[in-house]
C-alpha positions as CSV (number, residue, x, y, z in Angstrom):
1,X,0.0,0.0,0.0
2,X,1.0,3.4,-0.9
3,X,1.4,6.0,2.2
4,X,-1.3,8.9,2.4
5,X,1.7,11.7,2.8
6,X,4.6,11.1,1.2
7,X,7.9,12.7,3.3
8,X,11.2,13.2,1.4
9,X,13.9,15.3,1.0
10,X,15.4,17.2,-1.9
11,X,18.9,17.4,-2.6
12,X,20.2,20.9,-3.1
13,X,23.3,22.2,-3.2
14,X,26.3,22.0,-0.4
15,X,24.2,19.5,0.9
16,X,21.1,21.5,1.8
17,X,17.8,19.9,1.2
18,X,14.3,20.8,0.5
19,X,11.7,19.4,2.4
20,X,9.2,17.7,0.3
21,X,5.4,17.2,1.7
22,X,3.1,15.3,-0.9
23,X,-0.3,14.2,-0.2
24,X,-1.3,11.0,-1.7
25,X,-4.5,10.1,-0.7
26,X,-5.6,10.3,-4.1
27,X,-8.9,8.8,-4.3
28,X,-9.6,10.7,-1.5
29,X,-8.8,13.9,-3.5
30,X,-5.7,14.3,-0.5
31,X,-8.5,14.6,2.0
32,X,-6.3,14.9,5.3
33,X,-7.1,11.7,7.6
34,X,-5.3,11.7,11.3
35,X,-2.4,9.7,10.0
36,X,-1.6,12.3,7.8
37,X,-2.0,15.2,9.7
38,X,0.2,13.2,13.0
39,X,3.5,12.7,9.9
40,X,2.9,16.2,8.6
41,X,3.5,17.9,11.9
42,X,6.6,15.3,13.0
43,X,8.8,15.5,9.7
44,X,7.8,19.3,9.7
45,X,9.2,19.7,13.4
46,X,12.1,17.9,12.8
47,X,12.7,19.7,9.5
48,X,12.9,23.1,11.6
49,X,14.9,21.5,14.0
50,X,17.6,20.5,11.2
51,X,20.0,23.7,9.7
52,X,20.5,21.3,6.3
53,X,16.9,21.6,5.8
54,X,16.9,25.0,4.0
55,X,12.9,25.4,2.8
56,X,9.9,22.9,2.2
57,X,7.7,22.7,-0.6
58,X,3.9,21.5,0.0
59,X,2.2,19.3,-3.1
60,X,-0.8,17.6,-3.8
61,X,0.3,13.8,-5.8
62,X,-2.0,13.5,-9.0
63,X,-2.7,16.4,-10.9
64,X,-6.7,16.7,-9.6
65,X,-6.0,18.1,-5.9
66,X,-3.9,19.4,-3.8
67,X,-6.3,19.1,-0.9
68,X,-10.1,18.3,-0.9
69,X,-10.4,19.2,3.1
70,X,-10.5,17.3,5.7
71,X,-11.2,13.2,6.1
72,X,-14.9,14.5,7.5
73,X,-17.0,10.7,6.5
74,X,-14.6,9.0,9.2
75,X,-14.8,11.2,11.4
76,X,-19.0,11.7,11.5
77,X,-18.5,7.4,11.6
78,X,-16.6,7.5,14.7
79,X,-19.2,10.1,16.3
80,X,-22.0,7.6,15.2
81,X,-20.2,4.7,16.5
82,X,-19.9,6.8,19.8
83,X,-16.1,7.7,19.8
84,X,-17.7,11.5,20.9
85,X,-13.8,12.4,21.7
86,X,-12.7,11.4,17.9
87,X,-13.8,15.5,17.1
88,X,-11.7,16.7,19.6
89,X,-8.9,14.8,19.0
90,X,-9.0,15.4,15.4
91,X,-9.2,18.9,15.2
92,X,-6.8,19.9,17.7
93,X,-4.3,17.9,16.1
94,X,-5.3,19.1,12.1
95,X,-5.2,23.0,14.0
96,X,-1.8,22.2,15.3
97,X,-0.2,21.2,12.1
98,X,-2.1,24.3,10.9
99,X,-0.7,27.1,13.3
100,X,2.7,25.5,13.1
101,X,2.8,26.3,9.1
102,X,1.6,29.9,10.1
103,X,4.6,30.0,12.3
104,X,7.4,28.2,10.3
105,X,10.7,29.8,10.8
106,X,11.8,28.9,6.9
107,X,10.3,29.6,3.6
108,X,6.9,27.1,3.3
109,X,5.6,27.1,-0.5
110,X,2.8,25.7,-1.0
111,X,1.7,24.2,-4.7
112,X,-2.1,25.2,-4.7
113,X,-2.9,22.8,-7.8
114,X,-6.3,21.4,-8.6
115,X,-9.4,21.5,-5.7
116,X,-7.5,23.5,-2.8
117,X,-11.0,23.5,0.3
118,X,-11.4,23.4,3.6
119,X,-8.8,21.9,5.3
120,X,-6.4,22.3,2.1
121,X,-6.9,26.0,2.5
122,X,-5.8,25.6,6.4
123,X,-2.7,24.0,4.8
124,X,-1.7,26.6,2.5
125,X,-3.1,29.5,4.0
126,X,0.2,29.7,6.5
127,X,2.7,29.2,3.7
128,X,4.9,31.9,2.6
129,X,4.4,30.8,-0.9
130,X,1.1,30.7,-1.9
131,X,1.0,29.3,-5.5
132,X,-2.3,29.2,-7.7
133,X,-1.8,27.8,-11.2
134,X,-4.5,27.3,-14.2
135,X,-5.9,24.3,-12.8
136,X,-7.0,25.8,-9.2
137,X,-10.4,25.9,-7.8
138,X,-10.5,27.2,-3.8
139,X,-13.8,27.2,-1.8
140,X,-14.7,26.6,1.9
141,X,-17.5,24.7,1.5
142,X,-18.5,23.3,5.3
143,X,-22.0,25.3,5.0
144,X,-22.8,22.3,3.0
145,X,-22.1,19.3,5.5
146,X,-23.0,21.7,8.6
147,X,-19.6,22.7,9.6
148,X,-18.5,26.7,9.2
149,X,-15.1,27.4,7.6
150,X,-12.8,26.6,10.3
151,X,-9.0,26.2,10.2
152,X,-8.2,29.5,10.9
153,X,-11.2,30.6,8.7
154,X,-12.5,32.9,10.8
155,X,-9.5,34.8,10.8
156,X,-8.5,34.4,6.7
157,X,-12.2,35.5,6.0
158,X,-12.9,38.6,8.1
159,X,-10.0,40.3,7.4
160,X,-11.4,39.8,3.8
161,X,-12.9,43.0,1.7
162,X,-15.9,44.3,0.9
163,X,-17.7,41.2,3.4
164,X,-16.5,38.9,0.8
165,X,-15.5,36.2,3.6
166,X,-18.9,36.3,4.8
167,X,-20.1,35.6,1.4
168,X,-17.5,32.8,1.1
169,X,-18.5,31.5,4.2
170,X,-22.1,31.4,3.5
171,X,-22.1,30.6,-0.6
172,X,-19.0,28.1,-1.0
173,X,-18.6,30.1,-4.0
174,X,-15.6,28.9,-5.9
175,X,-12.8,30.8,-6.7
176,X,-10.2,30.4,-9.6
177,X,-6.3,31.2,-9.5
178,X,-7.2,35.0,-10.1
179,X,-9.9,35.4,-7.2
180,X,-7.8,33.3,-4.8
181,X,-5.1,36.0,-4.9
182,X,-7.5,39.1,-4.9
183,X,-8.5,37.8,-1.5
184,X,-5.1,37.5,-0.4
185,X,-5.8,33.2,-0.1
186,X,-2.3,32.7,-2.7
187,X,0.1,35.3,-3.4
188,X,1.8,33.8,-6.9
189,X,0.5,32.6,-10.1
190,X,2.6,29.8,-11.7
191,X,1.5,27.7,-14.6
192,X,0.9,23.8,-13.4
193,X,2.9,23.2,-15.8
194,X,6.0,24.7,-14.3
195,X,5.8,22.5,-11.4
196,X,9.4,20.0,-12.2
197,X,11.4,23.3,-13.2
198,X,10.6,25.4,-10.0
199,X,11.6,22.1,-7.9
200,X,14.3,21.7,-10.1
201,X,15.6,25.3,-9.9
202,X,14.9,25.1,-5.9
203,X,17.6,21.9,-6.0
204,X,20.2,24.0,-7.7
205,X,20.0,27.2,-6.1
206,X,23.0,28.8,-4.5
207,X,21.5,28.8,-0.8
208,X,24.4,30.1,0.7
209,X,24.4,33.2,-1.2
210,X,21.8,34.9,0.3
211,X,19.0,34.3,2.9
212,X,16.6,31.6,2.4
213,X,13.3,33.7,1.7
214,X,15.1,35.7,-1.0
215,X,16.2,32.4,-2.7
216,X,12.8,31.3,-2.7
217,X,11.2,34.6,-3.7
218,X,13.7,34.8,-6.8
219,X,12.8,31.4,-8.2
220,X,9.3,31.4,-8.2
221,X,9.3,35.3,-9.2
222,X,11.2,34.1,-12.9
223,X,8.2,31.5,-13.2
224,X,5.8,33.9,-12.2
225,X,6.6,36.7,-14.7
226,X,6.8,33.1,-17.3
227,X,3.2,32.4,-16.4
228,X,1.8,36.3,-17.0
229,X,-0.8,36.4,-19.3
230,X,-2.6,33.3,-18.6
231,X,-3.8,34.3,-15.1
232,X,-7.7,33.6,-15.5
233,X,-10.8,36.5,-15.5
234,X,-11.9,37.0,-11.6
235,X,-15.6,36.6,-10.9
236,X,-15.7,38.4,-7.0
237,X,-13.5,41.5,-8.5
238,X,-16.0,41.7,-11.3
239,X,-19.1,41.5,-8.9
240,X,-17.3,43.1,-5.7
241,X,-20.1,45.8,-5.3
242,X,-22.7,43.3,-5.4
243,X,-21.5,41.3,-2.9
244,X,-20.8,43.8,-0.7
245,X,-24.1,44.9,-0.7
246,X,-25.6,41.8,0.1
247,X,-23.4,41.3,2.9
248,X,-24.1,44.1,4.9
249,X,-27.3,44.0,6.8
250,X,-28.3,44.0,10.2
251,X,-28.7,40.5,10.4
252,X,-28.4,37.2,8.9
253,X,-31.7,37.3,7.9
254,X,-31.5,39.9,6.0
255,X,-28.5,38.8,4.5
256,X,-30.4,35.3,3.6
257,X,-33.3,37.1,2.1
258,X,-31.2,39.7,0.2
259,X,-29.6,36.3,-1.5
260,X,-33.4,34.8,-2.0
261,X,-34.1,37.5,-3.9
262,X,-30.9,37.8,-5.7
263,X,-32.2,37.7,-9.8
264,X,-29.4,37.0,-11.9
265,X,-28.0,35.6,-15.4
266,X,-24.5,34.9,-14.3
267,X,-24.1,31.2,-13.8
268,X,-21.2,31.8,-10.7
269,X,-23.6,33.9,-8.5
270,X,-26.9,31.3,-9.5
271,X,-24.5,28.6,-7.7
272,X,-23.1,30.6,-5.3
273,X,-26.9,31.4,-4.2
274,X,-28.4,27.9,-4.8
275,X,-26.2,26.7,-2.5
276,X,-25.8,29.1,0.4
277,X,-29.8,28.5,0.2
278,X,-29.5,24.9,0.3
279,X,-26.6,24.9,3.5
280,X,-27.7,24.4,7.0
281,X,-28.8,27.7,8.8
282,X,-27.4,27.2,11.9
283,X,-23.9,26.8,9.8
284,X,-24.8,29.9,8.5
285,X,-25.7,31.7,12.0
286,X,-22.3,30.0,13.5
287,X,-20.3,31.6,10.5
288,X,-21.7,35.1,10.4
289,X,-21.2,35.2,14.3
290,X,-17.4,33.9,14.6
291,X,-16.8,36.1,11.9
292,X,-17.3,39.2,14.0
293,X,-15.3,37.7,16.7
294,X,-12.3,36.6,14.7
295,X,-11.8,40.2,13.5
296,X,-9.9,41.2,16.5
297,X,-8.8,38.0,17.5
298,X,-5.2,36.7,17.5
299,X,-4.6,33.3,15.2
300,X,-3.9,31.7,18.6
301,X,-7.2,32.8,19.6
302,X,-9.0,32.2,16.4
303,X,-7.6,28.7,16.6
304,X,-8.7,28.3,20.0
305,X,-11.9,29.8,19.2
306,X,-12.5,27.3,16.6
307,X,-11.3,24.1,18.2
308,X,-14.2,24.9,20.5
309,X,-16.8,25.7,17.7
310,X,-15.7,22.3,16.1
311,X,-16.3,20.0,18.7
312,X,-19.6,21.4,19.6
313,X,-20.6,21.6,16.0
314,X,-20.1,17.8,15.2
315,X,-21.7,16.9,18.1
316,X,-24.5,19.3,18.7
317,X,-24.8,21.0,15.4
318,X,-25.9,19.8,12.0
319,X,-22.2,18.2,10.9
320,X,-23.8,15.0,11.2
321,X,-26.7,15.0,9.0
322,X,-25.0,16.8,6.7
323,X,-21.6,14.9,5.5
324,X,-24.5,11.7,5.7
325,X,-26.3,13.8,2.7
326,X,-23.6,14.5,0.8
327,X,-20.9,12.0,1.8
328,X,-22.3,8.9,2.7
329,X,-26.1,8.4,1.3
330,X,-25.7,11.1,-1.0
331,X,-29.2,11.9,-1.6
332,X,-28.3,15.6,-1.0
333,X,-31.8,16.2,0.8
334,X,-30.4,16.8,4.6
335,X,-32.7,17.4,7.0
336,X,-31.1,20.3,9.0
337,X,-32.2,21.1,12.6
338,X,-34.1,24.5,11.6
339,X,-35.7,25.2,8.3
340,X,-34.0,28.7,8.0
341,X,-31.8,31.3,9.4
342,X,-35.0,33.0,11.7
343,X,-35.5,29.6,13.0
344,X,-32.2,29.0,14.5
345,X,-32.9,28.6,18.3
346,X,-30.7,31.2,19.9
347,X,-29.6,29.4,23.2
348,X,-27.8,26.7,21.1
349,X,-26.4,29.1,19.0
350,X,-25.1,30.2,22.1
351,X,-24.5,26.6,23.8
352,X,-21.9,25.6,20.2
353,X,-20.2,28.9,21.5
354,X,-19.7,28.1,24.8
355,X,-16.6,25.8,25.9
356,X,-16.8,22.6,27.5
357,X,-13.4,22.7,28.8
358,X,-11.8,24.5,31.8
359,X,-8.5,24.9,30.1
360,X,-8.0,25.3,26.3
361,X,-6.2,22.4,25.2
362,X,-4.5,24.7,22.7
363,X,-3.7,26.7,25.3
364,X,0.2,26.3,25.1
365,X,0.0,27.0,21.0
């Protein structure tokens, strides 16, 4: 059997190395299962730890994904099967593997190729190096199985423009290389195709020349400028305004009716719509909420923050129900606890935001 995350090292020059990270749970789209998430945060602590290891370089294996989210059927079946610490456990391991990427002390590039949601976001959104190429499609899309965006979400999306993270959040609308880096989620564009020469360049740069972030930014800068010109047309800078107008209202209901009576031709903003319609309303009431919060929040708070709203989501929210209508029976017809966003009962609202522990357990992040 073929290992979920591949770990290897690149030789470089005067015996430097890159760090390699490749997720390979292909069939799964590189959806992030604990196994993976438990290597990833080892190798990438030792990596630190080791002055030979000069930068590390994040890929999806196959050319579809570089990472679908998070392994979300197994863990609903271990909640079902009454394992109620698997959520927990799970997410304050994924946010640890998260924060320590947000915190890296060398260069992390990460190769955004392919379906980059959820969780895959939480991986490359701490990279230095945040590469889109042709074949990227980015979307937080947890309103649709009853989450909310989480790792580090909160904070990624309500520092966004224009209440464009709210309408992320709330639409799982789907962004292309071009929208990803007008909302500040990648910061390159590099044509898939480029991906054997940059690693190839990065494994025979001179990395004692200069310091290890200027290396890094010099390389991909050359396949950047190669790559101008076929950067793709960018649906939320086009219909900024529009968004930004159904956004802000005094209350999610509002904002949920603004979107009901949204009348459109443009394909994007009909799906966008359809499905922030369709999503769980208590999802919807969690995101528009934390998305306050997080705005003056710290990312050790935000993760914090989240790790809490996690838990109580999967277990008292409508996580459950809704990775069974899309995941498992696939029937796509979930039954979500209230029937819309003025329904949502207001003391569990309150109860998923509440913290059933004493101490944080990421309290030491």
């Amino acid at each position: 059997m073929t290992a979920d995350v591949l770990l290897s090292e690149l030789e470089a020059r005067d015996n430097k190395k890159i760090g390699l990270v490749t997720l390979n749970a292909q069939k799964a789209l590189n959806a992030l299962n604990p196994f993976m998430i438990e290597q990833m945060y080892h190798k990438l602590t030792q990596w630190q730890d080791n002055p030979d290891i000069v930068a590390v370089f994040m890929q999806g294996g196959g050319e579809k994904a570089f990472c679908a989210g998070g392994d979300v059927r197994s863990l609903r079946q271990a909640v079902v099967d009454g394992q109620i610490e698997s959520p927990a456990r799970f997410f304050e391991d994924e946010y640890r593997l998260d924060y320590l990427i947000h915190a890296y002390t060398k260069p992390v590039i990460c190769w955004g190729n392919g379906i980059v949601m959820g969780g895959g976001i939480g991986l490359m959104a701490g990279a230095d190096f945040r590469v889109v190429t042709d074949t990227s499609m980015l979307a937080m899309p947890e309103i649709s199985i009853g989450l909310y965006p989480d790792v580090a979400g909160s904070w990624l999306l309500s520092h966004m423009p224009a209440g464009i993270g709210l309408f992320m959040g709330l639409t799982a609308c789907r962004l292309n290389a071009a929208d990803a880096i007008y909302v500040g989620l990648a910061n390159r564009f590099i044509d898939q195709a480029f991906r054997e020469n940059v690693l190839a360049s990065l494994s025979q740069a001179d990395w004692s020349a200069q310091e290890a972030h200027k290396v890094v930014y010099g390389i991909l800068q050359e396949y950047r400028e190669k790559s101008t010109g076929w950067l793709p047309y960018s649906k939320v800078r086009e219909h900024r305004d529009l968004i930004a107008g159904l956004m802000d209202k005094s209350s999610l209901v509002e904002v949920m009716e603004g979107l009901e009576n949204l009348v459109t031709d443009d394909e994007w903003l009909q799906t966008a719509r359809k499905t922030a319609l369709r999503g769980s309303p208590l999802s919807a009431a969690i995101c528009r909420r934390q998305l306050k919060a997080a705005r003056h929040m710290s990312l050790k708070e935000v993760f914090q923050s989240e790790l809490v709203l996690s838990v109580n989501t999967v277990l008292k929210g409508d996580f459950c129900e809704g990775v069974r209508s899309v995941l498992v029976d696939k029937d796509h017809k979930p039954q979500w606890k209230f029937a819309d966003a003025s329904k949502v009962n207001p003391d569990l609202l309150g109860e998923i935001f509440t913290s059933p522990w004493a101490e944080n357990p990421l309290s030491d992040l």
